[in-house]
C-alpha positions in Angstrom: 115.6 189.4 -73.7 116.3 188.7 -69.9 117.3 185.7 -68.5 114.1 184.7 -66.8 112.0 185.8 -70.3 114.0 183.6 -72.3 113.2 180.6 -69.9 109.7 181.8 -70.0 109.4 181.7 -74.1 111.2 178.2 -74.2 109.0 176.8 -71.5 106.1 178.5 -73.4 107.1 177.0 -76.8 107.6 173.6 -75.6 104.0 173.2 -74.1 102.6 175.0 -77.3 105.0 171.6 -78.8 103.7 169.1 -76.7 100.1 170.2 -76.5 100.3 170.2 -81.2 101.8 166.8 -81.0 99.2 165.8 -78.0 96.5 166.9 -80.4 97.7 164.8 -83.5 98.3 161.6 -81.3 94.7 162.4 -79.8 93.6 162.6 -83.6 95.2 159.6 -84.7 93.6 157.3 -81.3 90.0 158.7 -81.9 90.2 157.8 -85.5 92.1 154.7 -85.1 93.1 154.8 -89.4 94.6 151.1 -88.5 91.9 149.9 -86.6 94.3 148.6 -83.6 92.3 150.0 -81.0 88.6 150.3 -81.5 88.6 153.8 -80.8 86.9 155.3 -83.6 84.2 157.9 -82.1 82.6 158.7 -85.5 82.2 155.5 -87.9 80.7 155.9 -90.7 79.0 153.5 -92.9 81.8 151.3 -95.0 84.3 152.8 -92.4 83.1 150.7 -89.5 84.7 150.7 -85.8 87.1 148.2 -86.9 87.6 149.4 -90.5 91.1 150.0 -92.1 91.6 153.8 -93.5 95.0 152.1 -94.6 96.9 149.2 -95.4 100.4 150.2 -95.3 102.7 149.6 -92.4 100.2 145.9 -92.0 103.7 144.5 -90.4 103.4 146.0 -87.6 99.8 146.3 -87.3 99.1 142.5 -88.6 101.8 141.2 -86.0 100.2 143.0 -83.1 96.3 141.7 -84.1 97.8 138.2 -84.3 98.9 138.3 -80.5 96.1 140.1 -79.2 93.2 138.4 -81.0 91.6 135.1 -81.6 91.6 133.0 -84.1 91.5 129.5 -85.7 92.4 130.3 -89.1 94.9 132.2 -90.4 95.6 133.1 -94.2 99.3 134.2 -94.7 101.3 135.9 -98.1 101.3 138.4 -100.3 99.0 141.4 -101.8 97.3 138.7 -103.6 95.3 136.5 -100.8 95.0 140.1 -99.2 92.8 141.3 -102.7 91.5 137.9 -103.3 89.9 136.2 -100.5 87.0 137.0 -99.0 85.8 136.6 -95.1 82.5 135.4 -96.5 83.1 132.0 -98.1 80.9 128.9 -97.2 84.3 127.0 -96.1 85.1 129.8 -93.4 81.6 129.9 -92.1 81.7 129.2 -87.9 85.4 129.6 -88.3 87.6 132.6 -86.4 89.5 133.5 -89.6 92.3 136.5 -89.8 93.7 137.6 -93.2 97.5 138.1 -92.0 98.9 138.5 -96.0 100.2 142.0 -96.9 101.6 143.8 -100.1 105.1 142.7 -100.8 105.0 140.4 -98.3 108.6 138.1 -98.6 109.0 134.4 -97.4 111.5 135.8 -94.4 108.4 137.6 -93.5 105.7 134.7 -94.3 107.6 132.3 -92.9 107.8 134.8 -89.1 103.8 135.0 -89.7 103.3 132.0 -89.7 105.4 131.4 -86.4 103.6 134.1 -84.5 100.4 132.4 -85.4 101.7 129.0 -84.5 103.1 130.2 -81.3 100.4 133.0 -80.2 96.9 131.1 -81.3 96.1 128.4 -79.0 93.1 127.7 -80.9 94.8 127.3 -84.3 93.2 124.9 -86.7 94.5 125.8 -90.6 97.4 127.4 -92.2 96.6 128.8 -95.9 100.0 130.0 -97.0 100.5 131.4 -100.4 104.2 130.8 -102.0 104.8 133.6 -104.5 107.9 133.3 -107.0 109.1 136.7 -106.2 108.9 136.0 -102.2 111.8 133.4 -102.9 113.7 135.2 -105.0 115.4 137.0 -102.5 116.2 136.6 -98.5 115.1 140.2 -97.1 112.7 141.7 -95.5 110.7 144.9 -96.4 109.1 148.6 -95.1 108.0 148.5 -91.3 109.3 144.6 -90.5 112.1 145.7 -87.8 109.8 147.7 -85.9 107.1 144.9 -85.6 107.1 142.1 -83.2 107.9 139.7 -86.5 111.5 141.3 -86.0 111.1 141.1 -82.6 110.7 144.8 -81.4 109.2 145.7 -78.7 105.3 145.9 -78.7 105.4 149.6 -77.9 107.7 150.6 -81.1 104.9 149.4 -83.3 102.3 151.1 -81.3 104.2 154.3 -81.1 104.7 153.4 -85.1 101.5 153.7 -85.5 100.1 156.5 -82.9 102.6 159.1 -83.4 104.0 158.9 -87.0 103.8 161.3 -90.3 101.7 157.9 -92.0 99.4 157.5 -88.7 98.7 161.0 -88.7 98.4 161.1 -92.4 96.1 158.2 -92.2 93.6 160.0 -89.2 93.4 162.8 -92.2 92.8 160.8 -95.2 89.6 159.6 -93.0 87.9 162.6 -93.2 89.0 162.7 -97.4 87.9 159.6 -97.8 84.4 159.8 -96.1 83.9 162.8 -98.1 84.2 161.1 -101.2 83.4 157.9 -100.9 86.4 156.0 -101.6 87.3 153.3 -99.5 90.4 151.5 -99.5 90.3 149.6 -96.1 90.4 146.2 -94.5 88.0 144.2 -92.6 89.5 141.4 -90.1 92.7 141.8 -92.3 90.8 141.4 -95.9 91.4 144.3 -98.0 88.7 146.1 -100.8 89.1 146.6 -104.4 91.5 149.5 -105.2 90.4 152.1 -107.2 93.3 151.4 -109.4 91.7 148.2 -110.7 88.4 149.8 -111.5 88.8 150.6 -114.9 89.2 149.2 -118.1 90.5 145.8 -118.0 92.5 145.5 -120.5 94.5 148.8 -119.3 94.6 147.4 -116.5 96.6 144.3 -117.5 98.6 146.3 -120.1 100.1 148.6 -117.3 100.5 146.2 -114.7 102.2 143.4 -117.2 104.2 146.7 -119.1 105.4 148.2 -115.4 108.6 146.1 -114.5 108.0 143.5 -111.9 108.9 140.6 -111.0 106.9 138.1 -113.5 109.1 140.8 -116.2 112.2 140.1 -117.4 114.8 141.5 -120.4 115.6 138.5 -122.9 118.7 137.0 -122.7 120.2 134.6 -125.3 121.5 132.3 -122.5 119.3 130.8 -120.1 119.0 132.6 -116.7 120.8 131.3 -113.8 118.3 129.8 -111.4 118.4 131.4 -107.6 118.8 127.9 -105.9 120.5 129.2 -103.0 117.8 131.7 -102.5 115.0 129.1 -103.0 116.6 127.0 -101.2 117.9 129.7 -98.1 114.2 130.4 -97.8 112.5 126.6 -97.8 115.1 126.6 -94.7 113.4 129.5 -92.9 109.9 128.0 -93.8 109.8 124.3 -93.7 110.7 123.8 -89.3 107.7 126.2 -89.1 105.6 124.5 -91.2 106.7 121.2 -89.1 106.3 122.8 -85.6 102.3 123.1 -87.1 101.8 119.9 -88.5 103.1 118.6 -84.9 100.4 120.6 -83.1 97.8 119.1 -85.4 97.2 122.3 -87.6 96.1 121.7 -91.1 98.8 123.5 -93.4 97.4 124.4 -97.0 100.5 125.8 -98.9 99.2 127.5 -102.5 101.2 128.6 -105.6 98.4 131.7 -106.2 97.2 132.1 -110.2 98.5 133.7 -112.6 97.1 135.0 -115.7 98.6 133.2 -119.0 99.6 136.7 -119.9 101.6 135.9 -116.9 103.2 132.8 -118.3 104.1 134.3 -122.1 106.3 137.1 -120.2 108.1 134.9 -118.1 109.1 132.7 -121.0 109.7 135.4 -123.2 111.9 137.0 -120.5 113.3 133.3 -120.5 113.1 133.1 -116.8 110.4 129.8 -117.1 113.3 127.3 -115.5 112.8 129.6 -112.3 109.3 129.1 -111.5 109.9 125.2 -112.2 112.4 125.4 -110.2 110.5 126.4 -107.4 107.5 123.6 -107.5 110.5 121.0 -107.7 112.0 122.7 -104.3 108.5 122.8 -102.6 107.2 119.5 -103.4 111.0 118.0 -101.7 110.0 120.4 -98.9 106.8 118.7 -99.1 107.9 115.1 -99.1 110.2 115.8 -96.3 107.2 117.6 -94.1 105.1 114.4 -94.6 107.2 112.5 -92.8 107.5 114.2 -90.0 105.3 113.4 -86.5 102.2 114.9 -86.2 98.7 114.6 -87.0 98.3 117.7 -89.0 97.1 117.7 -92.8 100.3 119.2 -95.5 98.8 120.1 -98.5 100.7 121.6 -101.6 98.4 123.1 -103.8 99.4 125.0 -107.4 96.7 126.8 -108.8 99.2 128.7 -111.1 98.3 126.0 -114.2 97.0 126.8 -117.6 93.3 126.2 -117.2 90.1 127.6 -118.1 90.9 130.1 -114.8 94.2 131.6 -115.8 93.6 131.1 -119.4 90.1 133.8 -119.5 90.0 135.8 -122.2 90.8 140.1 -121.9 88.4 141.5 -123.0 89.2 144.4 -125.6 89.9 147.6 -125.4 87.4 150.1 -124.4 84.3 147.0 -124.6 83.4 148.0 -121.1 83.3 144.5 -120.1 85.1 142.8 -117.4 86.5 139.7 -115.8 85.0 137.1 -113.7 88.7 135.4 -112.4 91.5 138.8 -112.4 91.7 142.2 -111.7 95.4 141.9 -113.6 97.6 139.5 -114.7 99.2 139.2 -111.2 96.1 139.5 -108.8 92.6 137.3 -108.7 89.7 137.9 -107.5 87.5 137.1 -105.0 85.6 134.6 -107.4 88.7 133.3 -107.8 89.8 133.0 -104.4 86.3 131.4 -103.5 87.4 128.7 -106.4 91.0 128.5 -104.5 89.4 127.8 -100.5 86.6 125.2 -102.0 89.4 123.1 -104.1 91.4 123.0 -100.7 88.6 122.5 -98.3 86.9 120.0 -100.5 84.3 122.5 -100.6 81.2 121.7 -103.7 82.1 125.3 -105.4 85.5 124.1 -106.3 86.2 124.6 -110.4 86.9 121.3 -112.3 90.3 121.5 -113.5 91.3 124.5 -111.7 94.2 123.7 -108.7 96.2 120.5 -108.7 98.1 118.6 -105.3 101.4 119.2 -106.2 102.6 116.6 -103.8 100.1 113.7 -105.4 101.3 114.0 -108.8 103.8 113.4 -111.3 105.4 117.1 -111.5 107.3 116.8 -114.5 104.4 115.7 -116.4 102.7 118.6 -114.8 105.3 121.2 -115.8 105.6 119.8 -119.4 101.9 119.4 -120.0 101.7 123.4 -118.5 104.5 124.1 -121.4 102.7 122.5 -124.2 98.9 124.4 -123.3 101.3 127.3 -123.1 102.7 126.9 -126.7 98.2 125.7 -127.8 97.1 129.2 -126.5 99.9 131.4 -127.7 98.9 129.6 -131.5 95.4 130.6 -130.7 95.9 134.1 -129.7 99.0 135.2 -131.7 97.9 138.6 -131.5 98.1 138.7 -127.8 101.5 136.7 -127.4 102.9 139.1 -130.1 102.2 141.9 -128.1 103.8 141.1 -125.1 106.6 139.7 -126.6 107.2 142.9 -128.0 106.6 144.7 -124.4 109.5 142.2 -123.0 111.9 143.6 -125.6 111.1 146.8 -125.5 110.7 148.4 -121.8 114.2 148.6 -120.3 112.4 148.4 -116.4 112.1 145.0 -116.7 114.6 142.3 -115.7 115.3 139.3 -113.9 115.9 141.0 -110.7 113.0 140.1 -107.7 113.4 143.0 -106.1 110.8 145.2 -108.4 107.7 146.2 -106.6 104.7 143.2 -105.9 101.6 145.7 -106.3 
């Protein structure tokens, strides 16, 4: 091969590069699987203009909608508001609302969130920020965080994130699959729909989700676990001047402990990790105490809906009865119904449940945390069954432990 041939073929086999690469990129802007640009030429019905193909990499593509669009309210945390709210409540109705949560979402990253709204929305009116236990377990971030603008990055990293990478073009494919079939998994102004995962029998549901090692699963230990109080307490630093910079620019804050099943409650204490959660509401309510002091004419709320009430205390149904549940998809993650329960009881709305949520920052808390003990300790007596079989699933799967760092969703 001559010289000038040689040039020829790598010329050649560069624009042949360029042009396949071209293509893809073209691919993923016409389908638009994040729904950053609008650009979708084909919609299809329950994969709208704007409609998410998929929710992973939301760090970057979340941080980039909260500068670029408007809005008034803005819902921040985990996979758990993401499942459970809904954009179609009677308390959001006239209101500009934008569902920034995302799986696995940590307190580092809440707490940036919730400063990019503050700083970015000029027309921000409420704050609805969920406080998981596993978010303050641990000062980190996760997946795409340094190449979103919460980290920082340039704008063009996350758009080049998501235009030109293997899960962009992955994404502009699984369009086409998912149209085909039917099988949605998408977001609509940041809220997500059901996963398919969850659309089975509930009691498998909550039997693999509360058997799979996570962070509501520990191993028993004979002496009682050390509480992360620098952790807790590392994070309520990165949170609490955000949450004050709000409530000085008048913006309602809502701060919610999200529900948990009871099943929920008999691992942690079997795991013996209860003192951590406790731990937790005493930390937020001082952060609490401390906020209301501060200037501004914005409303601090401190809600914890992760009592034992008629809510968190539904029965499962049994095995293979076909029937279902009105409050949880699993032990860790509510539903809509739920989450409808959740925005009245803040908002003062009339669909609010009696019994269900309680201002943590208007009440005697160690009354609260005892009395949650003792109804915990009324339904393990009245469901020993239940309680003895996950006890036994405690003891006897080796993934779980005290560590945080095991997978939200």
């Amino acid at each position: 091969m001559t010289a000038i041939s040689a040039r020829r073929f790598l010329l050649a086999f560069s624009a042949v590069f360029a042009g396949l690469v071209a293509l893809l990129a073209a691919h993923s802007v016409v389908i638009d699987p994040y729904a950053m640009f609008g650009s979708r030429l084909w919609p299809e019905k329950g994969y709208e203009k704007f409609g998410r193909v998929r929710v992973a990499g939301d760090r970057i593509v979340k941080a980039l909608i909260l500068t670029e669009d408007r809005f008034d309210t803005v819902v921040v945390g985990s996979s758990r508001p993401l499942v459970g709210f809904a954009p179609d409540y009677r308390e959001f109705a006239g209101r500009q609302v934008y569902n920034a949560a995302f799986n696995g979402a940590t307190n580092v990253e809440n707490a940036r969130v919730a400063a990019l709204a503050v700083a970015s929305q000029s027309k921000l009116k409420t704050l609805i920020v969920g406080l998981d236990l596993f978010a303050f377990e641990k000062v980190k971030t996760e997946a795409d965080y340094e190449q979103s603008l919460l980290s920082g990055a340039n704008r063009w990293t996350g758009i080049f994130a998501r235009t030109f990478s293997k899960d962009a073009v992955d994404g502009a494919w699984r369009f086409w699959r998912n149209v085909r079939n039917n099988t949605p998994q998408l977001t609509r102004d940041g809220f997500n729909h059901t996963p398919a995962k969850w659309l089975v029998d509930r009691r498998e549901a909550f039997i693999a989700k509360v058997g799979g090692g996570n962070p509501n699963c520990g191993a028993p230990r004979r002496l009682a676990p050390v509480v992360p109080t620098d952790r807790i307490e590392a994070n309520i630093a990165l949170l609490e001047p955000v949450l004050a910079a709000a409530k000085a620019r008048g913006v309602d804050v809502f701060l919610f402990l999200p529900p948990q099943h009871v099943w929920a409650h008999v691992v942690e204490t079997e795991a013996q990790r209860a003192p951590i959660p406790d731990a937790l509401k005493r930390a937020l309510r001082a952060m609490t105490d401390r906020l209301a002091q501060k200037p501004g004419a914005g409303v601090l709320a401190l809600w914890d809906f992760d009592g034992l009430d008629a809510v968190t205390m539904e029965d499962v149904p049994p095995r293979g009865s076909k029937q279902d549940m009105r409050y949880f998809w699993e032990h860790s993650h509510f539903k809509t119904a739920t989450g409808a329960a959740m925005i009245a009881t803040m908002y003062g709305g009339a669909t609010a449940l009696d019994g269900f949520g309680v201002r943590l920052d208007r009440i005697d808390l160690e009354a609260h945390l005892t009395a949650t003990r003792e109804k915990l300790k009324t339904w393990e007596a009245a469901h020993p069954q239940d309680a003895a079989m996950l006890r036994a699933v405690v003891r006897g799967n080796a993934n779980c432990g005290p560590s945080a760092d095991a997978a939200e969703n």
